[in-house]
C-alpha positions as CSV (number, residue, x, y, z in Angstrom):
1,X,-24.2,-8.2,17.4
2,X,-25.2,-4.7,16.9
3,X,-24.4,-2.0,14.5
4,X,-21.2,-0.5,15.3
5,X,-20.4,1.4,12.2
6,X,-22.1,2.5,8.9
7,X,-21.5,4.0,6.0
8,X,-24.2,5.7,3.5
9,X,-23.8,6.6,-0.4
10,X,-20.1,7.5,0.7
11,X,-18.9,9.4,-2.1
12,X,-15.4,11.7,-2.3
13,X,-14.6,13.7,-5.2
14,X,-11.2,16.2,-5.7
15,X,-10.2,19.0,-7.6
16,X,-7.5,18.5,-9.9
17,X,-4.5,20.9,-10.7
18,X,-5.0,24.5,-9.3
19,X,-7.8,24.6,-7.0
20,X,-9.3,28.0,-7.9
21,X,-11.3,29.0,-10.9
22,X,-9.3,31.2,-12.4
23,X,-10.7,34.3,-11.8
24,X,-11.3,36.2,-8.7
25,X,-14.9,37.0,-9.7
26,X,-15.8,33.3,-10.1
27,X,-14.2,32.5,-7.0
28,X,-16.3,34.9,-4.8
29,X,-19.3,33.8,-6.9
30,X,-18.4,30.0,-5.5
31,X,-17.6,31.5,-1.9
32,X,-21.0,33.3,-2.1
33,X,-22.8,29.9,-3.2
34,X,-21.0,28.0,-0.3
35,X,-22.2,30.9,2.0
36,X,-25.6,30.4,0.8
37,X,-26.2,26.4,1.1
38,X,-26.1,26.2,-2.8
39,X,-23.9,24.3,-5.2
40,X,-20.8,24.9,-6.3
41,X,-21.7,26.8,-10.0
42,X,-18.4,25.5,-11.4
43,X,-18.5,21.9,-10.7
44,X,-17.9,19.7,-12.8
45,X,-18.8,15.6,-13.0
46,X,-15.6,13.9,-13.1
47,X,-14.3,10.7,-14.3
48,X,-13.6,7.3,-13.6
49,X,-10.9,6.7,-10.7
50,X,-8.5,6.4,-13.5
51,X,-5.1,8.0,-11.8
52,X,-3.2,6.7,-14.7
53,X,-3.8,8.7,-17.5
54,X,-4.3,12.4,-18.1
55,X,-7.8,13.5,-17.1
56,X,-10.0,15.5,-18.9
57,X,-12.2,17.4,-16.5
58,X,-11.3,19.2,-13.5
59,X,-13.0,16.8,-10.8
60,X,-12.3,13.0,-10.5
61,X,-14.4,10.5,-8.0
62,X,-12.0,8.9,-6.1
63,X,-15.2,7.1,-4.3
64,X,-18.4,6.9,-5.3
65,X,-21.9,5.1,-3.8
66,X,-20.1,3.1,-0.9
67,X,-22.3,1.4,1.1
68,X,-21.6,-1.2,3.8
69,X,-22.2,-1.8,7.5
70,X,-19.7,-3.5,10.4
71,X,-21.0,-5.2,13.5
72,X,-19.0,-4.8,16.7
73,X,-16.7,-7.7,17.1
74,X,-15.8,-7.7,13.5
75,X,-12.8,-7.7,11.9
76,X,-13.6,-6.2,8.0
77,X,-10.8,-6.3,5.1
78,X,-10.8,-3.6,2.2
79,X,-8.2,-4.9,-0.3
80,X,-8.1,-3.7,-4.3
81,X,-5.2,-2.7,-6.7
82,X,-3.5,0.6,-6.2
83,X,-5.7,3.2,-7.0
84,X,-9.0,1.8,-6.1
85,X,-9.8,4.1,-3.5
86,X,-9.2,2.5,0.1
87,X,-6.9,5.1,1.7
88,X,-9.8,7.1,1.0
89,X,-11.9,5.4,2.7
90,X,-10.0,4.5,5.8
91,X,-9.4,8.4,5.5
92,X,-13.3,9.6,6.0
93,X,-13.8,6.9,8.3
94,X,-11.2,8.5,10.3
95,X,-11.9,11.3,10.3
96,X,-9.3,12.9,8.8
97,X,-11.6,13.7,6.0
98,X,-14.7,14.5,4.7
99,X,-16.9,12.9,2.2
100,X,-18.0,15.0,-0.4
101,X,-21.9,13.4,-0.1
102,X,-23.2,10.6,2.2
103,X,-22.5,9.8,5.7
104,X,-20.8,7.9,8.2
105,X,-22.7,6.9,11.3
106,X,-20.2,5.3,14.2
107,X,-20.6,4.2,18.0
108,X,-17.7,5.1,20.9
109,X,-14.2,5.6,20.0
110,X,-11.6,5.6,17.0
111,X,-8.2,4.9,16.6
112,X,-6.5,5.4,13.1
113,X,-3.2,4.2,12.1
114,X,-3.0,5.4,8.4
115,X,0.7,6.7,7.6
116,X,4.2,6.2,9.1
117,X,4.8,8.5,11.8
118,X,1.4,10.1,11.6
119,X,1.0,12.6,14.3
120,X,4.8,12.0,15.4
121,X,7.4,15.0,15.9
122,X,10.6,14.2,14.6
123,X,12.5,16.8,17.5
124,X,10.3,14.6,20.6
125,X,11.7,11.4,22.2
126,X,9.6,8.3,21.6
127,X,8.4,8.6,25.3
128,X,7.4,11.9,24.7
129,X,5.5,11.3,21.0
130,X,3.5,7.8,23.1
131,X,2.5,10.8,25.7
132,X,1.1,13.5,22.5
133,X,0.3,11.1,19.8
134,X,-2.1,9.8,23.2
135,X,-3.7,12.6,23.9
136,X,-4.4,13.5,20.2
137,X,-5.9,9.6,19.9
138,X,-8.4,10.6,23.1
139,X,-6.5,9.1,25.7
140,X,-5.8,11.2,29.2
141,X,-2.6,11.4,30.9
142,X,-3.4,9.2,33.3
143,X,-4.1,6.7,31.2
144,X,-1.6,6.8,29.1
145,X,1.1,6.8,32.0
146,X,-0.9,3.6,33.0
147,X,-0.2,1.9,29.5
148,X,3.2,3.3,29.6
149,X,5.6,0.4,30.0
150,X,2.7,-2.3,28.2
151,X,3.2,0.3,24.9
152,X,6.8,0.2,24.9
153,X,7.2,-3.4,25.7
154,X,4.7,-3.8,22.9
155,X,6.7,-1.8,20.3
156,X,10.0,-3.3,21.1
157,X,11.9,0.6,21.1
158,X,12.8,0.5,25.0
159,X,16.5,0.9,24.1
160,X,15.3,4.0,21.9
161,X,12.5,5.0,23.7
162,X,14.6,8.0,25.4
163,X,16.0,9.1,21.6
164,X,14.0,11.3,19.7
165,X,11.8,10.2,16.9
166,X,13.3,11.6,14.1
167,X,16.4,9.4,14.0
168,X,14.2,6.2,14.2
169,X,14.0,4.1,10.9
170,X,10.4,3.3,9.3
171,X,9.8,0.5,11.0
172,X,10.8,1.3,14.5
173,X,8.0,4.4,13.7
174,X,5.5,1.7,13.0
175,X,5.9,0.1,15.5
176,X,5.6,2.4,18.3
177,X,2.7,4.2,16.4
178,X,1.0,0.9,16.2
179,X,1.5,0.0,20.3
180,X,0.2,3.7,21.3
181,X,-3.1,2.9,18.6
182,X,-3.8,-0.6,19.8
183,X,-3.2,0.3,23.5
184,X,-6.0,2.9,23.4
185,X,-8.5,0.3,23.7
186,X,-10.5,1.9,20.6
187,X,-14.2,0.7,19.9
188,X,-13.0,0.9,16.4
189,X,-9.3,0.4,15.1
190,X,-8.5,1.2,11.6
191,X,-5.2,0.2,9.9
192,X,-3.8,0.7,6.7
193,X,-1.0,-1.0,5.0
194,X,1.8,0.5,7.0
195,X,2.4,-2.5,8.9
196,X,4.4,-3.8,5.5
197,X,7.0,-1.3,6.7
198,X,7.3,-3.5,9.9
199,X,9.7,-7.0,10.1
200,X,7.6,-10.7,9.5
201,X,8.2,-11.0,13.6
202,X,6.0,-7.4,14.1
203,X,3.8,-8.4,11.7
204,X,2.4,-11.6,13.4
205,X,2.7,-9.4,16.8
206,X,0.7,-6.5,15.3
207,X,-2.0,-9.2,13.7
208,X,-2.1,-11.4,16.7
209,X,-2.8,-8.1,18.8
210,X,-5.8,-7.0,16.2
211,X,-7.1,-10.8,16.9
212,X,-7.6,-10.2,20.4
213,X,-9.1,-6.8,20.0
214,X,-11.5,-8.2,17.7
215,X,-11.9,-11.8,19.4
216,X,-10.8,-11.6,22.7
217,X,-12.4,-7.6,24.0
218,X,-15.1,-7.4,21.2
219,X,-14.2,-4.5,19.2
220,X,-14.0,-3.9,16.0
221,X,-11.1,-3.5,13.5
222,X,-11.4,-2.3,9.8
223,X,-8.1,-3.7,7.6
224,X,-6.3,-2.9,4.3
225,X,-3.4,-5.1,3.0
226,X,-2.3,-6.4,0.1
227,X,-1.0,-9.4,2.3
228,X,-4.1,-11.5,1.1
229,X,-3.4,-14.7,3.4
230,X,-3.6,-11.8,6.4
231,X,-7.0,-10.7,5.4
232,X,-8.0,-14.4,5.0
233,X,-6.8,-15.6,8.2
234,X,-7.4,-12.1,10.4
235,X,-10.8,-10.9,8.6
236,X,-14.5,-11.9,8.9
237,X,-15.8,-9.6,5.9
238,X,-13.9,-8.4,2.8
239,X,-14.8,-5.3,1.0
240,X,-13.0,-5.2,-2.9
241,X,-12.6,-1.6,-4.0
242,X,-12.4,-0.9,-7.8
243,X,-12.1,2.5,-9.1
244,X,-13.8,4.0,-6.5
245,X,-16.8,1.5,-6.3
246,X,-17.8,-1.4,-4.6
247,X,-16.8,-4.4,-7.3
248,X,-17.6,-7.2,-3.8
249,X,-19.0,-7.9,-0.3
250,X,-18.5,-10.9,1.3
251,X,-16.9,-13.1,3.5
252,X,-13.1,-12.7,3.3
253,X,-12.0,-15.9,1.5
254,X,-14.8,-15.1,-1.5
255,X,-13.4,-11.7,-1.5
256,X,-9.6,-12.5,-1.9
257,X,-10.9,-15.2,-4.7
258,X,-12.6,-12.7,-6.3
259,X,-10.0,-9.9,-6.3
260,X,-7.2,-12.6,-7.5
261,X,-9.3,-13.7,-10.3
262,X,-9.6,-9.8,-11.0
263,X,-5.8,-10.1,-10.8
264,X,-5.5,-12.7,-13.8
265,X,-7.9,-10.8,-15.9
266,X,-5.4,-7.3,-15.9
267,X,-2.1,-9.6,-17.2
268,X,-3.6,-10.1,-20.1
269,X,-3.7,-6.4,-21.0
270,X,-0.4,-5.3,-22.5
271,X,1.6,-3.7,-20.0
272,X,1.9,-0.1,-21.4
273,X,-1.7,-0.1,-21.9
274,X,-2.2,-1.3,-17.7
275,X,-4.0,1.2,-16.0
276,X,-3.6,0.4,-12.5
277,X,-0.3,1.4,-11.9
278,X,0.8,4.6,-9.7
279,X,3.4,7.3,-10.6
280,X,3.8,10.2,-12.4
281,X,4.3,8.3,-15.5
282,X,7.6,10.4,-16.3
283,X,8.8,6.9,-17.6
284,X,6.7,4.1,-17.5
285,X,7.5,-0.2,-17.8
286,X,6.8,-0.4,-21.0
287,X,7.7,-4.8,-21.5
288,X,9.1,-7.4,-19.0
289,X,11.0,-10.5,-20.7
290,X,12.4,-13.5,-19.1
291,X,16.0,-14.5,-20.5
292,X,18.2,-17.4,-19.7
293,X,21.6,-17.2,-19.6
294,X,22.1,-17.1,-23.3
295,X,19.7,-13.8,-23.4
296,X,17.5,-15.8,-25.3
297,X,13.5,-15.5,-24.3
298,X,12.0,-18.7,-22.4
299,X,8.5,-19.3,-20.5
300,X,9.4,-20.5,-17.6
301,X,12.8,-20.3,-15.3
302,X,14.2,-23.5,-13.8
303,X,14.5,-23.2,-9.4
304,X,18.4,-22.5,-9.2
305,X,19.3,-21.7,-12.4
306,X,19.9,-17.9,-13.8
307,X,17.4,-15.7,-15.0
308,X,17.7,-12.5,-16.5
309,X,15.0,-10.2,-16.1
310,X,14.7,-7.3,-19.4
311,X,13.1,-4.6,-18.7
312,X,12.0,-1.9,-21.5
313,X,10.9,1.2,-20.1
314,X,9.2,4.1,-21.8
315,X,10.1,7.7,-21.6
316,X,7.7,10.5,-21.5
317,X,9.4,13.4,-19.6
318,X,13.6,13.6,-18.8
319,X,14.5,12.8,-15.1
320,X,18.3,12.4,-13.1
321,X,18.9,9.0,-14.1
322,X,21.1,9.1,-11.4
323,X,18.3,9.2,-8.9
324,X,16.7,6.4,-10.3
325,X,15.5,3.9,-7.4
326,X,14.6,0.3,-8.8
327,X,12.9,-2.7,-6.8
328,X,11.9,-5.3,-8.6
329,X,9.6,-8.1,-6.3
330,X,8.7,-11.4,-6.7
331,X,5.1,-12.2,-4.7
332,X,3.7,-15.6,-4.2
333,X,0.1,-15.9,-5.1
334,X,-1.1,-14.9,-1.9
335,X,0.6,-11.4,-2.7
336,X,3.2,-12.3,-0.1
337,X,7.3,-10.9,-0.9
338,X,9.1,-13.7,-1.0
339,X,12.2,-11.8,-3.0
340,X,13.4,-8.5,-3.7
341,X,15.8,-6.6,-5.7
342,X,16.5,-3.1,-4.8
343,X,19.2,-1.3,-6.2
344,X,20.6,0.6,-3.9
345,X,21.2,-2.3,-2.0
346,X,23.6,-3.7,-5.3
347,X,25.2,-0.4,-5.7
348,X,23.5,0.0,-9.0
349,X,23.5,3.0,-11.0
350,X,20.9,4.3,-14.0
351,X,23.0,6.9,-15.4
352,X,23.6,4.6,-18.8
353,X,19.3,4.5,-19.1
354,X,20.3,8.7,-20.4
355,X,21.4,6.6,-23.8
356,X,19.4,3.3,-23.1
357,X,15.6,2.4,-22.9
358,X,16.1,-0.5,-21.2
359,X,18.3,-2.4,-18.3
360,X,18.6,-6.3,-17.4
361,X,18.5,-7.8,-13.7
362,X,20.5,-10.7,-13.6
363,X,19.9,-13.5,-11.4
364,X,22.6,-16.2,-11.2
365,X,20.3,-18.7,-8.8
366,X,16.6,-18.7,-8.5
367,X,15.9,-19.8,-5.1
368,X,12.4,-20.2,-5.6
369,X,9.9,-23.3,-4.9
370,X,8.6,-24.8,-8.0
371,X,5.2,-22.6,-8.0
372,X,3.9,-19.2,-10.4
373,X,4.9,-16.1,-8.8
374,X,4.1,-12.8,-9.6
375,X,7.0,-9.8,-10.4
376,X,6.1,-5.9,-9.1
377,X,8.1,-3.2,-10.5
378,X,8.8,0.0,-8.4
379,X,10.6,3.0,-10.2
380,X,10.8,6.2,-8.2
381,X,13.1,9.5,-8.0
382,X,15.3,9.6,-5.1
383,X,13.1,7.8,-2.3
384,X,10.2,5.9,-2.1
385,X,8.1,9.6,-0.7
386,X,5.2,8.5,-2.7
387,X,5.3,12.5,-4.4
388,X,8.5,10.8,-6.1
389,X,6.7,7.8,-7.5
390,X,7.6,6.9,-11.1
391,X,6.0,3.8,-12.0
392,X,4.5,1.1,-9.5
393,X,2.9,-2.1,-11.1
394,X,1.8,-4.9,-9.2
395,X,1.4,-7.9,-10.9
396,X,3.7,-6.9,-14.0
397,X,4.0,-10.4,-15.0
398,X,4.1,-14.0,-14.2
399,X,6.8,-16.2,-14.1
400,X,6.6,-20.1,-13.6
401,X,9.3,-21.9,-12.2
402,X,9.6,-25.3,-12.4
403,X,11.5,-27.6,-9.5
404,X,15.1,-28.2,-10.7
405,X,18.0,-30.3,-9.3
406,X,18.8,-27.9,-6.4
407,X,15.2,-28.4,-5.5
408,X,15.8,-32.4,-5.0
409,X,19.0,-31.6,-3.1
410,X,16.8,-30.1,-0.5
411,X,18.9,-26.8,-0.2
412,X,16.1,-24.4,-0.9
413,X,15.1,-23.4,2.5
414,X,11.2,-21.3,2.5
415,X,12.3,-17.7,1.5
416,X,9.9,-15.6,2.7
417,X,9.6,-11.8,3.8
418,X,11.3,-10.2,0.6
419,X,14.8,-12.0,1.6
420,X,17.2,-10.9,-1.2
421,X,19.1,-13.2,-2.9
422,X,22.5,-11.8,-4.9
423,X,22.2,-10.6,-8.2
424,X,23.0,-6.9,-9.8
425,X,21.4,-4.8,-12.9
426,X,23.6,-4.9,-16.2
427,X,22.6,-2.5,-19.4
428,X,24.4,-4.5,-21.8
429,X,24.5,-8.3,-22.6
């Protein structure tokens, strides 16, 4: 199969904090050097991709030296922890942005599905976004009003598709941005993550649909999840990002082996000290512990009995407690939600972590399978606007549970897709 796409010594750097000098006389002296062809006299070399900590200089790599090529047909996966770099990636392969040295050499036409309601207008109807977010994708009219009724079947909004965007919910935005992108008939489709946002039943829809780009029409699809059993079964290739550089290359079951052995290696670290975590830092996880209903500290939780969860946080800056939003996941080893804890969906309130540094999640039954799952903590302000980010840890900490009596019974059905089982946050024993 032939080249359909290469990249070359991709590299992107960014300005931290202000993005002048200071001055207006250095400023014109870096507009005249831009004028000229020369470099900019005031650059600096950054650092590492390290978004965790407070950097030093006034440039950070967020890629640097990427190299790979995709043949057409293929289906490629780019997975690696938060931070690594991928959104950047899928970004300058879009399009959407330039690299700051290399090059990106591609054949016929892209489509790019990189944020929720990207290129959307909240005041249109859905008919009338599938109609501009078309012609902004490279798609004519007539084309479009041929795909019409096969995009909204697709997307499963025809009861909304007359309503206008704005009062759709997350998924619903997905979805219809999703059936307008894979409808284009695209030489090369590129999706990030967002199809998380979407229900399990989209999900298999949205990969079944990138299969038969790939397999059944021949084109080409580039991939980022941290759904590691979808890059396994939908990818040829995987490509593992870390801190801005290529840390693998290979075929996708190698690469989801290596970036899960990667994945042991970091919960050894202690978990203040973690580095690849997102957020402000304003207040950061500072210790997980496991509890039984006594409060006392165990190893390993029994399937259907209690578990409390203690979580110590650290506090750098003051926020609204009020506003606090807590999830608290549990994700197989395949980085699949199998459980979530969200407190605005318990009515939980964070006012009492003013006085406290830490809070409790108590479980009264673990409905888990016997297996080692892995617990993500999210802590934002307000929403989950990724501006309002706190603290976001994946892989915070293990937690083995062993097959108890309720597992013999046979009354733990497979919990999958983040179900949410009942439990609530306490700040007191």
């Amino acid at each position: 199969m032939s080249i359909i796409l290469k990249a070359e010594n991709i590299s992107k750097q960014y300005r931290l904090g202000q993005v002048g000098t200071g001055t207006l006389g250095h400023d014109l002296n870096r507009w005249w050097a831009g004028l000229c062809g020369k470099e900019d006299p005031y650059l600096k070399v950054g650092a590492l991709n390290d978004r965790s900590s407070k950097a030093t200089e006034d440039y950070v790599w967020a890629l640097q030296d990427i190299n790979f090529e995709v043949k057409q047909g293929e289906v490629l996966g780019i997975i690696g922890k938060n931070g690594a770099g991928k959104s950047t990636l899928l970004k300058i392969l879009s399009r959407v942005t330039s690299p700051t040295t290399g090059s990106i050499k591609t054949r016929g036409r892209i489509a790019s599905l990189l944020e929720v309601g990207t290129g959307f207008h909240g005041e249109l109807t859905g008919r009338e976004n599938i109609f501009m977010n078309g012609a902004v994708l490279g798609m004519s009219k007539t084309e479009i009003k041929r795909k019409l009724d096969e995009i909204i079947d697709f997307s499963g909004c025809e009861m909304y598709i007359d309503t206008p965007v704005k009062r759709y919910s997350s998924g619903m935005t997905v979805r219809l941005g999703f059936a307008v992108a894979a409808h284009l008939e695209p030489e090369i489709l590129v999706v990030d993550e967002v199809l998380a946002v979407g229900d399990a039943e989209f999900q298999k829809k949205a990969i079944g649909k990138m299969k038969n780009l790939a397999q059944g029409e021949g084109r080409t699809v580039l991939f980022v999840s941290h759904n590691m059993a979808s890059v396994k079964s939908l990818c040829d290739r995987g490509i593992v990002l870390e801190n801005g550089s290529t840390g693998y290359e290979g075929n996708s079951k190698d690469a989801v082996d290596f970036y899960l052995r990667k994945k042991v290696n970091l919960k050894k670290s202690l978990l203040i000290d973690r580095k690849d975590r997102v957020g402000s830092g304003k207040i950061r996880v500072e210790d997980i512990q496991l509890l039984n209903e006594n409060f006392e500290s165990i190893e390993h939780v029994i399937s259907g009995e209690m578990l409390i969860i203690k979580v110590s946080i650290k506090k750098f800056e003051e926020i609204k407690y009020s506003k606090l939003r807590v999830a608290i996941n549990f994700q197989n080893n395949q980085e699949d939600y199998v459980l979530s804890f969200i407190d605005d969906e318990m009515g939980a309130n964070f006012e009492n972590l003013a006085q406290k540094d830490y809070f409790y999640l108590k479980i009264p039954q673990l409905l888990l399978r016997g297996d080692k799952y892995d617990i993500r903590i999210f802590l934002s302000e307000v929403d989950t606007n990724p501006e309002n980010f706190l603290d976001v840890i994946q892989n915070a900490m293990e937690v083995n549970v062993l097959p108890g009596d309720i597992w013999k019974t046979g009354r733990i059905n497979r919990i999958g897709g983040g179900a949410i089982l009942p439990a609530n946050f306490l700040f007191d024993e």
